[in-house]
PDB file of N, H, CA, C and O in Angstrom:
ATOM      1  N   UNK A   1       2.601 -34.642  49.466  1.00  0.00           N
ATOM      2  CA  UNK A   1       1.183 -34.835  49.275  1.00  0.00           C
ATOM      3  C   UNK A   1       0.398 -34.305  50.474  1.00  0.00           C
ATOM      4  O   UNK A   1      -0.670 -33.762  50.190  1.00  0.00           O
ATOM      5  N   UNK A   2       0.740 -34.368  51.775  1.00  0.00           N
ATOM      6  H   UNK A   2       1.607 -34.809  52.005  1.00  0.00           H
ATOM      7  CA  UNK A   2       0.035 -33.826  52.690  1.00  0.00           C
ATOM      8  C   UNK A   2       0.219 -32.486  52.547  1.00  0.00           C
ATOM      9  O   UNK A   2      -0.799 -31.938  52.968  1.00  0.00           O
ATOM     10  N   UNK A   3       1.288 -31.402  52.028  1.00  0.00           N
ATOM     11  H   UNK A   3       2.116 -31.848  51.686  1.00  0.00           H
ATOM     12  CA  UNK A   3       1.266 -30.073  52.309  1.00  0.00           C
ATOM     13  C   UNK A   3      -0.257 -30.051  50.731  1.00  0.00           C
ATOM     14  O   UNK A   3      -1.109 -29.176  50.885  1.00  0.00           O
ATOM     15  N   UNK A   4      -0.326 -30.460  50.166  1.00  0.00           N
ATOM     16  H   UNK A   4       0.367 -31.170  50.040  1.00  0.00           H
ATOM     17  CA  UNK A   4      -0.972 -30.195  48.884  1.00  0.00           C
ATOM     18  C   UNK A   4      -2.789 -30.253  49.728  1.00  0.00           C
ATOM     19  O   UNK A   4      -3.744 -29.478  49.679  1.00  0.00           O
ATOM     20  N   UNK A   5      -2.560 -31.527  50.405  1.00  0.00           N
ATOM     21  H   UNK A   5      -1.784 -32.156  50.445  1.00  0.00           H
ATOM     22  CA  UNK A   5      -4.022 -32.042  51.048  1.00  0.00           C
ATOM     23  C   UNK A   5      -4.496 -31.206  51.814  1.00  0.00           C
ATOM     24  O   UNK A   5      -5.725 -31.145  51.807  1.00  0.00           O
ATOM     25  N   UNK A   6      -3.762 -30.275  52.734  1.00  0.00           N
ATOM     26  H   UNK A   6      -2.763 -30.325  52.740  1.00  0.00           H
ATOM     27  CA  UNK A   6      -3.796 -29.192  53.227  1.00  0.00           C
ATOM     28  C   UNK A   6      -3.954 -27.739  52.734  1.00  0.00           C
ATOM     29  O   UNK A   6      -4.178 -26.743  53.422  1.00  0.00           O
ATOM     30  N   UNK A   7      -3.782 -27.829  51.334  1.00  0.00           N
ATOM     31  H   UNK A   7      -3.601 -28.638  50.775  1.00  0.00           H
ATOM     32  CA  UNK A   7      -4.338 -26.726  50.365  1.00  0.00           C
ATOM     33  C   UNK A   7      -5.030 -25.795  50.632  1.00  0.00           C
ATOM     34  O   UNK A   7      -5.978 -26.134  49.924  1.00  0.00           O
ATOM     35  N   UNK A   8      -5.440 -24.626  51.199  1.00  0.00           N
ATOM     36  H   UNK A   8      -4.670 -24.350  51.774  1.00  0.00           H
ATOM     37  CA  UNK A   8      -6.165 -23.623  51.448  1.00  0.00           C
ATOM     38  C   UNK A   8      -6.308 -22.577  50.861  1.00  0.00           C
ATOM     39  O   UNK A   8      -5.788 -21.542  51.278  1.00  0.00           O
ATOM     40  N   UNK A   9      -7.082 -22.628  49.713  1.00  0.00           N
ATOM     41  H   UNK A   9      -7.505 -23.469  49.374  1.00  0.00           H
ATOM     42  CA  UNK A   9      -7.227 -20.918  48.805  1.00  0.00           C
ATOM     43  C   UNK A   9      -8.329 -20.248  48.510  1.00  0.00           C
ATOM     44  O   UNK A   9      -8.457 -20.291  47.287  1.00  0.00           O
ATOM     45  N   UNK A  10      -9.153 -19.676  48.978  1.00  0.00           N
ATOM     46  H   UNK A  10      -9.049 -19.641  49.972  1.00  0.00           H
ATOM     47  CA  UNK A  10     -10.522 -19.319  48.987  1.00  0.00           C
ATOM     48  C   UNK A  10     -10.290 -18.655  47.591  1.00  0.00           C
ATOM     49  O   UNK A  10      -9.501 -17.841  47.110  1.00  0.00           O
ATOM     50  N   UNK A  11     -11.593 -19.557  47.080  1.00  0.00           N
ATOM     51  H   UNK A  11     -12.234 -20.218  47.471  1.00  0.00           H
ATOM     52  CA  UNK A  11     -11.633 -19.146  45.678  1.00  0.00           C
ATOM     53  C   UNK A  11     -11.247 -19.651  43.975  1.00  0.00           C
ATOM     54  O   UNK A  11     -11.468 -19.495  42.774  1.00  0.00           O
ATOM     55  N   UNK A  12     -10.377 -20.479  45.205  1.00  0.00           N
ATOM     56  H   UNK A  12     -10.198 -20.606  46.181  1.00  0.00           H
ATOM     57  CA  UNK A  12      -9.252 -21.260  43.813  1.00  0.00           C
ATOM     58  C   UNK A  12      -9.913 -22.955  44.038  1.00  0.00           C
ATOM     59  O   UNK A  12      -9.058 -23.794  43.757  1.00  0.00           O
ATOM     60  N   UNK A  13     -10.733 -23.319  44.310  1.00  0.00           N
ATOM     61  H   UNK A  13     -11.427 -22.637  44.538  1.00  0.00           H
ATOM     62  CA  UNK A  13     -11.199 -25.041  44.451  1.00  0.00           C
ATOM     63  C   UNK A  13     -10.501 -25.843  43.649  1.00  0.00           C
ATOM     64  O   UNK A  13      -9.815 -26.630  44.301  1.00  0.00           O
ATOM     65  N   UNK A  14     -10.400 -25.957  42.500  1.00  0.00           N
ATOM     66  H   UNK A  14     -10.957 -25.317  41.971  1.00  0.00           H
ATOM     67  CA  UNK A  14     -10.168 -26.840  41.392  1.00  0.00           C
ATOM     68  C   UNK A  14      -8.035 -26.552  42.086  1.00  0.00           C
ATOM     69  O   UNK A  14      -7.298 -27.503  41.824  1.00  0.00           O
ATOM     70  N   UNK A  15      -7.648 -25.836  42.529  1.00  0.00           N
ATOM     71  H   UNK A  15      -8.246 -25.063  42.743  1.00  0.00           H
ATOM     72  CA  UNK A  15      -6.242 -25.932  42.772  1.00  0.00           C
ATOM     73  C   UNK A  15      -5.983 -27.622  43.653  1.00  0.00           C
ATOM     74  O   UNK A  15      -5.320 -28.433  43.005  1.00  0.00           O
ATOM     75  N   UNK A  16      -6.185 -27.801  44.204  1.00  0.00           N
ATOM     76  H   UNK A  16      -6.723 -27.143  44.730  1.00  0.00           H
ATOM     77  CA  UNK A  16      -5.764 -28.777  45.060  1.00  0.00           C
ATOM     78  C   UNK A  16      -5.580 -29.952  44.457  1.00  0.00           C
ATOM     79  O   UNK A  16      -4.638 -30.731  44.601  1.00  0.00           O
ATOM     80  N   UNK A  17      -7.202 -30.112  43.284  1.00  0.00           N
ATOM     81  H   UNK A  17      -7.967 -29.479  43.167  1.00  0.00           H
ATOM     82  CA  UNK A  17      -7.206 -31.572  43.149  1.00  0.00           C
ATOM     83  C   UNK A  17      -6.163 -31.437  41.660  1.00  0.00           C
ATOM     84  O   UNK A  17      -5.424 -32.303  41.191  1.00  0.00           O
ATOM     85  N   UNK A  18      -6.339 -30.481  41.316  1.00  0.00           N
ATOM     86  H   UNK A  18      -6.939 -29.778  41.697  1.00  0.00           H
ATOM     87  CA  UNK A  18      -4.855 -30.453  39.973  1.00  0.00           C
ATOM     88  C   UNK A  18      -3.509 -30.645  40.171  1.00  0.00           C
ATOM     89  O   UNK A  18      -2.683 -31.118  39.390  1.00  0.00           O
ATOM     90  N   UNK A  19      -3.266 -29.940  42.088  1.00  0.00           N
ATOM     91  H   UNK A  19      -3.937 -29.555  42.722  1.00  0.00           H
ATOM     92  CA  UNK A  19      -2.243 -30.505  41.869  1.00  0.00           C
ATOM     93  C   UNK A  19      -1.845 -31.661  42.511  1.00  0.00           C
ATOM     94  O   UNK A  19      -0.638 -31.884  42.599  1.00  0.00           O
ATOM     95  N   UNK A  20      -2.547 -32.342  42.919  1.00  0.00           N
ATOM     96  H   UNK A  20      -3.528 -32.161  42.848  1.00  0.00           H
ATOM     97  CA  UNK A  20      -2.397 -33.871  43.272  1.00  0.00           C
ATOM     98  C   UNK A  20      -2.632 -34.714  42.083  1.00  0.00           C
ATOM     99  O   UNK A  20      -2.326 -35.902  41.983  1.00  0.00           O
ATOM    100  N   UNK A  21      -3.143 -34.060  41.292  1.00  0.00           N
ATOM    101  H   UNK A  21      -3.391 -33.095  41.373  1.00  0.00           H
ATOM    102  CA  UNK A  21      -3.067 -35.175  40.051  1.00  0.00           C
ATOM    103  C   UNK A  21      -2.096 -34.955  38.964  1.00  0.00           C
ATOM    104  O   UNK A  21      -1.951 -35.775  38.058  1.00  0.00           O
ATOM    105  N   UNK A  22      -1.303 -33.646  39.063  1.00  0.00           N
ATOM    106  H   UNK A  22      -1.421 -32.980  39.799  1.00  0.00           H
ATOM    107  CA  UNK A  22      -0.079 -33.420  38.613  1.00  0.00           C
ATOM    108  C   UNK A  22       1.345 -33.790  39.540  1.00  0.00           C
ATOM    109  O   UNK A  22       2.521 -33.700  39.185  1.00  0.00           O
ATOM    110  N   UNK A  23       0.871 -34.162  40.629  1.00  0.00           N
ATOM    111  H   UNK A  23      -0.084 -34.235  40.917  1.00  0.00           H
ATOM    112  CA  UNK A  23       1.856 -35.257  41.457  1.00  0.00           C
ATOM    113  C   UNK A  23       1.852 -36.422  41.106  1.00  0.00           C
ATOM    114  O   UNK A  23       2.930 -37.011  41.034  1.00  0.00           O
ATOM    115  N   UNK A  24       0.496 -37.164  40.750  1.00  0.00           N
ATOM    116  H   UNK A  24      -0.380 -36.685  40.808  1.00  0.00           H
ATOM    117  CA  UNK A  24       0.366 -38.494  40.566  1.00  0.00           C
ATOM    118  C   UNK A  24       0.614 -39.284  38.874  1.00  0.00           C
ATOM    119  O   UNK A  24       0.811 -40.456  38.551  1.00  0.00           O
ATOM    120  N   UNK A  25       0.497 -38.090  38.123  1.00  0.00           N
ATOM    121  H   UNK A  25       0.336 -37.139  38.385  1.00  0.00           H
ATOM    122  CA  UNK A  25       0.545 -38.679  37.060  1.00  0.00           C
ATOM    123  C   UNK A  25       1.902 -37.965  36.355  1.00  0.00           C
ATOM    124  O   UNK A  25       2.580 -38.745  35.686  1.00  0.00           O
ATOM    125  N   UNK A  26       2.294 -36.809  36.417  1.00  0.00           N
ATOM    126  H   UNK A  26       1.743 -36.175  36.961  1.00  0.00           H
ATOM    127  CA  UNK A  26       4.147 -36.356  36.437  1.00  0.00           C
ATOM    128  C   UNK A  26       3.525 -36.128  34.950  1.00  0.00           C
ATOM    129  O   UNK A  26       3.812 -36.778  33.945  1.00  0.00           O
ATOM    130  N   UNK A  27       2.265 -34.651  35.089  1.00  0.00           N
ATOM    131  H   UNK A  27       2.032 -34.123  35.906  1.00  0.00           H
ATOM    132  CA  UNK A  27       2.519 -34.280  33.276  1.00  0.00           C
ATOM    133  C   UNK A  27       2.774 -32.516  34.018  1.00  0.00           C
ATOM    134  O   UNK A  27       2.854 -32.029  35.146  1.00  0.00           O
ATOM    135  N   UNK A  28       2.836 -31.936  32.305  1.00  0.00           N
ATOM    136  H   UNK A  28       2.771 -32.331  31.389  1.00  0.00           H
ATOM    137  CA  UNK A  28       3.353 -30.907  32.431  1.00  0.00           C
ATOM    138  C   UNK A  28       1.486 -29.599  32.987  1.00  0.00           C
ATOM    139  O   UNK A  28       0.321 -29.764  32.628  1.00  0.00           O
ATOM    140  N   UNK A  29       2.028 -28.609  33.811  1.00  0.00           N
ATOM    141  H   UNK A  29       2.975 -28.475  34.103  1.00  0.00           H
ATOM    142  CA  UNK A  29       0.496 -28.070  33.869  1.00  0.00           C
ATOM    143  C   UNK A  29      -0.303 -27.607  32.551  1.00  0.00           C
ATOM    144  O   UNK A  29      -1.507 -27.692  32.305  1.00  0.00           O
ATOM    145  N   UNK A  30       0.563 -27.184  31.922  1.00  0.00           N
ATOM    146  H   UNK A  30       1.541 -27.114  32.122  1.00  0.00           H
ATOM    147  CA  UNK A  30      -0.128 -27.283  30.535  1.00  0.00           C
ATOM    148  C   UNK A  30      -0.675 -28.120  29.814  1.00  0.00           C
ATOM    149  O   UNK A  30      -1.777 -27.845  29.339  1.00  0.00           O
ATOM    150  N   UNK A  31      -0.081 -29.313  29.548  1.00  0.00           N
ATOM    151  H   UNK A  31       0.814 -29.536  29.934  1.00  0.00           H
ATOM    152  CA  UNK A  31      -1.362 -30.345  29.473  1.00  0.00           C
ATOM    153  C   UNK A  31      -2.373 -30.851  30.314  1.00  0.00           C
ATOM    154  O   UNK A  31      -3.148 -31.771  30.051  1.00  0.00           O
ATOM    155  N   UNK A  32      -2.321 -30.324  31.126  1.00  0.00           N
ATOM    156  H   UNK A  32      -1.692 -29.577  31.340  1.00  0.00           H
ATOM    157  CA  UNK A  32      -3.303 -30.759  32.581  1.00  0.00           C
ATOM    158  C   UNK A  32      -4.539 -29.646  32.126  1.00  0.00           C
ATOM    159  O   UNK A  32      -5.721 -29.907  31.903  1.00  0.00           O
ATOM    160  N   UNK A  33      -4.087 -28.778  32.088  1.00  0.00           N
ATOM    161  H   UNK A  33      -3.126 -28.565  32.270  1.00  0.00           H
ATOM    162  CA  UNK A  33      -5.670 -27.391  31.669  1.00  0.00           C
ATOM    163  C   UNK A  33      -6.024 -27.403  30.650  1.00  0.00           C
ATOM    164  O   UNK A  33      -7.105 -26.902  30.343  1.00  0.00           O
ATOM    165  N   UNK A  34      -4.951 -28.181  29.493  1.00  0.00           N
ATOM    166  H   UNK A  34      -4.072 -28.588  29.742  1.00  0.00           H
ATOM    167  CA  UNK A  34      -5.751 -27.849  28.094  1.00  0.00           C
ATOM    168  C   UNK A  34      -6.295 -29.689  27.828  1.00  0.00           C
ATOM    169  O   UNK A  34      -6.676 -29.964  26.691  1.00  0.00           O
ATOM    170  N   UNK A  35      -6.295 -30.559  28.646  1.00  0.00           N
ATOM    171  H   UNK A  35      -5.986 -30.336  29.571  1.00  0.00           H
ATOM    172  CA  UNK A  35      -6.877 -31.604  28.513  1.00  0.00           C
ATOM    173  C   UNK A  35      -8.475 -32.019  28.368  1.00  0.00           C
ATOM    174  O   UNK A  35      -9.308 -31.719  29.222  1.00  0.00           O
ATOM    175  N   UNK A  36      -8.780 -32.766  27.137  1.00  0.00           N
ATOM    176  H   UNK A  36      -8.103 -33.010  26.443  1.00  0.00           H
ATOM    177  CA  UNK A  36     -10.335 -33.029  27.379  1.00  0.00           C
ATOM    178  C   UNK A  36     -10.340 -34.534  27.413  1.00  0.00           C
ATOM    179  O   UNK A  36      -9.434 -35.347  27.233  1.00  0.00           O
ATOM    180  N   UNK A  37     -11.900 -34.702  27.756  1.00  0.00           N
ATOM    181  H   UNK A  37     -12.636 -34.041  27.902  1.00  0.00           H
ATOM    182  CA  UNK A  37     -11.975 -35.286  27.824  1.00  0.00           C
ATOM    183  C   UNK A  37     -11.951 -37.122  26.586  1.00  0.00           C
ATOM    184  O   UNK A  37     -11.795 -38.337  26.712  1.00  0.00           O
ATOM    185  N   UNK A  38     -12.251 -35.981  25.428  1.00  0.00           N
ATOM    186  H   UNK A  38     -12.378 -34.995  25.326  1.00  0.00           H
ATOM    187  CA  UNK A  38     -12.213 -37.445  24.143  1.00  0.00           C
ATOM    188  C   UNK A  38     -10.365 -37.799  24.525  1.00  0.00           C
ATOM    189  O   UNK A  38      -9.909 -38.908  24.248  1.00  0.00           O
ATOM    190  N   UNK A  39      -9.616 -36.882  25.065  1.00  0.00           N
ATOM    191  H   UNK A  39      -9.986 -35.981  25.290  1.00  0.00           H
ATOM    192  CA  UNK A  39      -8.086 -37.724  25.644  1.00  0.00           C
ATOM    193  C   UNK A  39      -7.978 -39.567  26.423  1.00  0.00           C
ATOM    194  O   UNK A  39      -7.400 -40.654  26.425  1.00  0.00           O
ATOM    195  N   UNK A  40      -9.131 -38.660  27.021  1.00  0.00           N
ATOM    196  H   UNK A  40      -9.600 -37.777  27.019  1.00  0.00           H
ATOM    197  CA  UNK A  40      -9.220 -40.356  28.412  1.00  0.00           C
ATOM    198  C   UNK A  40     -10.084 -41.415  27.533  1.00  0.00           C
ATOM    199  O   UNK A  40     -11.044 -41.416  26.762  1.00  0.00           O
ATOM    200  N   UNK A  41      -9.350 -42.128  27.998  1.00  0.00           N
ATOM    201  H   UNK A  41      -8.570 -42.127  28.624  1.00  0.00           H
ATOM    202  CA  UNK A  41      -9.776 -43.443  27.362  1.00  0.00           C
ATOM    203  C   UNK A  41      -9.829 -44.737  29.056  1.00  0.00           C
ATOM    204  O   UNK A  41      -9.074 -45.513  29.642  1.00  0.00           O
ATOM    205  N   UNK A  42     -11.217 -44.224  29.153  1.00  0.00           N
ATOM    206  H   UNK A  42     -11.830 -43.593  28.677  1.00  0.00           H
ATOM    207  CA  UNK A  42     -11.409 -44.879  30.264  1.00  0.00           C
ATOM    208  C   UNK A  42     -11.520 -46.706  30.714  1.00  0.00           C
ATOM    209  O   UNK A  42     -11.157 -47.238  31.763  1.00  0.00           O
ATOM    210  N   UNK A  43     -11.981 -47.168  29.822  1.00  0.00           N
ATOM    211  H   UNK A  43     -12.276 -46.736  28.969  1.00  0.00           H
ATOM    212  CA  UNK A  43     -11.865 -48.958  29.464  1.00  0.00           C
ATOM    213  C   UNK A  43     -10.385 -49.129  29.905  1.00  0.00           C
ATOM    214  O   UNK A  43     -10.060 -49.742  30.922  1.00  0.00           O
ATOM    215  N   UNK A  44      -9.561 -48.561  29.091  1.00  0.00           N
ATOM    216  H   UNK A  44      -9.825 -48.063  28.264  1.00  0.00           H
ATOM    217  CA  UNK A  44      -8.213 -49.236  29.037  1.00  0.00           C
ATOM    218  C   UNK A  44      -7.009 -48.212  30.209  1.00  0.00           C
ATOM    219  O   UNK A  44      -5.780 -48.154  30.158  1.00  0.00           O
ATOM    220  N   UNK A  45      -8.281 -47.304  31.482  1.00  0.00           N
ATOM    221  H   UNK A  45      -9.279 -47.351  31.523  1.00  0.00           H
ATOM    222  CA  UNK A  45      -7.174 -46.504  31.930  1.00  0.00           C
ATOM    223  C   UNK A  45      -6.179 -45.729  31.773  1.00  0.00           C
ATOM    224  O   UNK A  45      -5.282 -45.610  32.608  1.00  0.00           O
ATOM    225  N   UNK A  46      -6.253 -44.896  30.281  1.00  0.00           N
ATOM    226  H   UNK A  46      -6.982 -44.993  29.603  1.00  0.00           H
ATOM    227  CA  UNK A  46      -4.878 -44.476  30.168  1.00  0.00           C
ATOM    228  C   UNK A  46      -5.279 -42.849  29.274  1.00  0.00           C
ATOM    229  O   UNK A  46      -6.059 -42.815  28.322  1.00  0.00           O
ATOM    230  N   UNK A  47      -4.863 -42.131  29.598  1.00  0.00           N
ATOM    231  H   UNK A  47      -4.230 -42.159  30.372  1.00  0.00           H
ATOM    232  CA  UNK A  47      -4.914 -40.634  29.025  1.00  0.00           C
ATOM    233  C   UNK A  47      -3.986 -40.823  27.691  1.00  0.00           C
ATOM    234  O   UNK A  47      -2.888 -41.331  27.919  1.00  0.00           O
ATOM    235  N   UNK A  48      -4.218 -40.548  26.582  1.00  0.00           N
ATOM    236  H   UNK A  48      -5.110 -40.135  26.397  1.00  0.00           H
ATOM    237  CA  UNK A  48      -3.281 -40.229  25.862  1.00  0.00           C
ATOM    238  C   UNK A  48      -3.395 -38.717  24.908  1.00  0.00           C
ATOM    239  O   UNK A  48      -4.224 -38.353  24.073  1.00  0.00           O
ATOM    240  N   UNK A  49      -2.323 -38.148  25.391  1.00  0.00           N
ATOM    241  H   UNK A  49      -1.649 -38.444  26.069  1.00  0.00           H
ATOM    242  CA  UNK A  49      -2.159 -36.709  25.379  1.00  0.00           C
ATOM    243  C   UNK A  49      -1.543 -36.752  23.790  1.00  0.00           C
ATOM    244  O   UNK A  49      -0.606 -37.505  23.526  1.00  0.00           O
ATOM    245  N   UNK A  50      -2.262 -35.725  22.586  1.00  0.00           N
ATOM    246  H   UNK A  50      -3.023 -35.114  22.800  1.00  0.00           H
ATOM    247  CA  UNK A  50      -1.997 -36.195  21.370  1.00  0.00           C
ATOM    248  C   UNK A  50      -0.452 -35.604  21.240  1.00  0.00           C
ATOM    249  O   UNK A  50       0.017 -35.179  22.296  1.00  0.00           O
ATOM    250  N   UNK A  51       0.390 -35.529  20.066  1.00  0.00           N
ATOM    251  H   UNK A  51       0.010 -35.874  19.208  1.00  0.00           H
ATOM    252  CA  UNK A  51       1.445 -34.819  19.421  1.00  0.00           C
ATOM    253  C   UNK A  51       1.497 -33.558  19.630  1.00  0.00           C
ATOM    254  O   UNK A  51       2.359 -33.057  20.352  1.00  0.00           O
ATOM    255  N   UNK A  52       0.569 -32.872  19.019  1.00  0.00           N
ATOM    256  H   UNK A  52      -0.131 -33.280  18.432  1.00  0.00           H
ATOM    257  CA  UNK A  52       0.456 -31.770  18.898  1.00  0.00           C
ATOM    258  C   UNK A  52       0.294 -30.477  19.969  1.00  0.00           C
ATOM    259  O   UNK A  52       0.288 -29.287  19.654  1.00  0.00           O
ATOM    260  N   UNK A  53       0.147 -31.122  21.511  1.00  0.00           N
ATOM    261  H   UNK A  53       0.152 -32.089  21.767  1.00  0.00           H
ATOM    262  CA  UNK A  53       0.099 -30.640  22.205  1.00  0.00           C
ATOM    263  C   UNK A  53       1.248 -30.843  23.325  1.00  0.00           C
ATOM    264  O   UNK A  53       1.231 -30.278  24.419  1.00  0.00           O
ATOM    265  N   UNK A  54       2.275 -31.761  22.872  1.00  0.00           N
ATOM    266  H   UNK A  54       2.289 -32.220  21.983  1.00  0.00           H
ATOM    267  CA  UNK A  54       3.692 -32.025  23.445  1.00  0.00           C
ATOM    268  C   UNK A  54       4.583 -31.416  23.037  1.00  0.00           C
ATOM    269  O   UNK A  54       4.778 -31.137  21.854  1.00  0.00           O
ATOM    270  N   UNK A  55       5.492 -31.016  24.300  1.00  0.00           N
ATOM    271  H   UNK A  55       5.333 -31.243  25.261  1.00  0.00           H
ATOM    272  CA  UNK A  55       6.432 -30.369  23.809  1.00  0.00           C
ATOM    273  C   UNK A  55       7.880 -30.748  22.404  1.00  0.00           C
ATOM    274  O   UNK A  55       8.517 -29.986  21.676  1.00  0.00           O
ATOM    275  N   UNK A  56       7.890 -31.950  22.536  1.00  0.00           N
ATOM    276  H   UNK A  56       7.372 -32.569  23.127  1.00  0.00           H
ATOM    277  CA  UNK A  56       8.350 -32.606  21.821  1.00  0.00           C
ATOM    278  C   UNK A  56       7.815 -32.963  20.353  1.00  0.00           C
ATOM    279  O   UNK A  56       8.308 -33.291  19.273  1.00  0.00           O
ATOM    280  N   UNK A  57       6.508 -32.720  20.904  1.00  0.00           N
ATOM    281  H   UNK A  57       6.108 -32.454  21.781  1.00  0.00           H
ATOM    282  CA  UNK A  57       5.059 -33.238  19.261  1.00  0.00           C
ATOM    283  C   UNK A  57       5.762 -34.830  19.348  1.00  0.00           C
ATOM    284  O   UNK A  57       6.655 -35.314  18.652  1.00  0.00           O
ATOM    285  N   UNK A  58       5.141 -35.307  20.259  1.00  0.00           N
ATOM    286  H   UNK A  58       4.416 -34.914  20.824  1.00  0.00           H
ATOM    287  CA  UNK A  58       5.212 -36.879  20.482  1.00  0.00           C
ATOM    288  C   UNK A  58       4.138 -37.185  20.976  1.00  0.00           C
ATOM    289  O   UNK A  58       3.866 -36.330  21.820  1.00  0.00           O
ATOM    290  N   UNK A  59       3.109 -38.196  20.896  1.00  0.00           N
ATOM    291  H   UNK A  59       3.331 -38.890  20.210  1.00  0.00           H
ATOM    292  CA  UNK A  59       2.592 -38.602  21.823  1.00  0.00           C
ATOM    293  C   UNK A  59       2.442 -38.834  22.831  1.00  0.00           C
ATOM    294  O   UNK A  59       2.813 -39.994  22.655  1.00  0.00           O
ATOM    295  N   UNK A  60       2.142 -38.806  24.184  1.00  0.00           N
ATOM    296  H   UNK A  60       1.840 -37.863  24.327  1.00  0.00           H
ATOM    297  CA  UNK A  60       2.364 -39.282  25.814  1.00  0.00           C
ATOM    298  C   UNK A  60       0.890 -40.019  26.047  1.00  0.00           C
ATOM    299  O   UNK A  60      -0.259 -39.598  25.917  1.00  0.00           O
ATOM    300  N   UNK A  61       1.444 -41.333  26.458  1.00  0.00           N
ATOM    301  H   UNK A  61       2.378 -41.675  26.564  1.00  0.00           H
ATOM    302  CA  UNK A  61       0.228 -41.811  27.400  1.00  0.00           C
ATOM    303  C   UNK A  61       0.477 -42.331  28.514  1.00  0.00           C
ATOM    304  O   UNK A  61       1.297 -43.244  28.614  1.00  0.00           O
ATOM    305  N   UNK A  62      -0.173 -41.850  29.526  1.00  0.00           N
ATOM    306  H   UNK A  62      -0.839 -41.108  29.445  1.00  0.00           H
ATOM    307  CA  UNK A  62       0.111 -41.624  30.686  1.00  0.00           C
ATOM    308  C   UNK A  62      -1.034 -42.888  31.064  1.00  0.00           C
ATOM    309  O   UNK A  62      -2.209 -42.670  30.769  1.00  0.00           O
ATOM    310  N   UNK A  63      -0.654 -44.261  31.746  1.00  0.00           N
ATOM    311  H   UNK A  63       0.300 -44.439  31.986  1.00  0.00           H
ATOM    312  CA  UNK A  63      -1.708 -44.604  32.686  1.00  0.00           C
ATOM    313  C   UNK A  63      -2.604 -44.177  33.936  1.00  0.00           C
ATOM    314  O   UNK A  63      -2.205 -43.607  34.950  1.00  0.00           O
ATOM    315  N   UNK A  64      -3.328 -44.402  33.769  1.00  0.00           N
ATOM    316  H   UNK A  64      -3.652 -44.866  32.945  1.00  0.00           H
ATOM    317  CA  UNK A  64      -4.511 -43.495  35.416  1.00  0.00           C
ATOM    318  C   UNK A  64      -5.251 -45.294  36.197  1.00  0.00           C
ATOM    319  O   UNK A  64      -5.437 -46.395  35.679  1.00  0.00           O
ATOM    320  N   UNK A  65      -5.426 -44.861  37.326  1.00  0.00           N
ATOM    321  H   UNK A  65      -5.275 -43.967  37.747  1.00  0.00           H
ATOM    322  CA  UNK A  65      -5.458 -45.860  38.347  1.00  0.00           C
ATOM    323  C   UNK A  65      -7.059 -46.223  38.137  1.00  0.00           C
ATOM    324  O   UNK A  65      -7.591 -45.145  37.872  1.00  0.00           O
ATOM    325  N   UNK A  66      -7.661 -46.850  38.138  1.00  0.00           N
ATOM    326  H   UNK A  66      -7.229 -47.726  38.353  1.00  0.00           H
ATOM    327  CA  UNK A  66      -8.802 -47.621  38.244  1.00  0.00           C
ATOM    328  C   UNK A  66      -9.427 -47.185  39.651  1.00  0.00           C
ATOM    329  O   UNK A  66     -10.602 -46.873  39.847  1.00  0.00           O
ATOM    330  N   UNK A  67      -8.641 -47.218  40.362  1.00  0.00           N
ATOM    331  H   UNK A  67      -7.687 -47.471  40.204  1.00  0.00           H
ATOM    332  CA  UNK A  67      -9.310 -46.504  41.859  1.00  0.00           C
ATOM    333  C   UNK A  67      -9.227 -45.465  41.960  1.00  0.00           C
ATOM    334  O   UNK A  67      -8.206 -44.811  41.750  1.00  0.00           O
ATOM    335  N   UNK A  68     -10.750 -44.869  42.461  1.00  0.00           N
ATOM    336  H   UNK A  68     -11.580 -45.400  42.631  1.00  0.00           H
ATOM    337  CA  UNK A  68     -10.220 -42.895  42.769  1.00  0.00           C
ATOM    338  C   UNK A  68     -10.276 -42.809  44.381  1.00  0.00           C
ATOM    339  O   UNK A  68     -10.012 -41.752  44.953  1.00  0.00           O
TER     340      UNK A  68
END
């Protein structure tokens, strides 16, 4: 996590915080870029990534932390 926090890419912004949140939550980068937002389900904390976009065509729901 610190080599990530240390991130330096002129140009690329959105790199850093993707991949700390593909550290923290252990999905694939492909569901990370093609994710929207009607996914998050913010009340109950938890992303749920539909079938159809798993590799498996399973559902995944991933919990997310209440604190940012």
């Amino acid at each position: 996590m610190r080599v990530i926090a240390n991130y330096e890419n002129m140009g690329d912004k959105q790199i850093r915080p993707a991949l700390q949140l593909i550290a923290l939550i252990f999905v694939r980068s492909n569901e990370l870029i093609k994710a929207s937002w009607e996914e998050i389900d913010f009340k109950n904390a938890l992303w749920i990534i539909p079938a159809a976009r798993m590799k498996k065509r399973k559902e995944h729901v991933t919990s997310l932390t209440h604190n940012a």
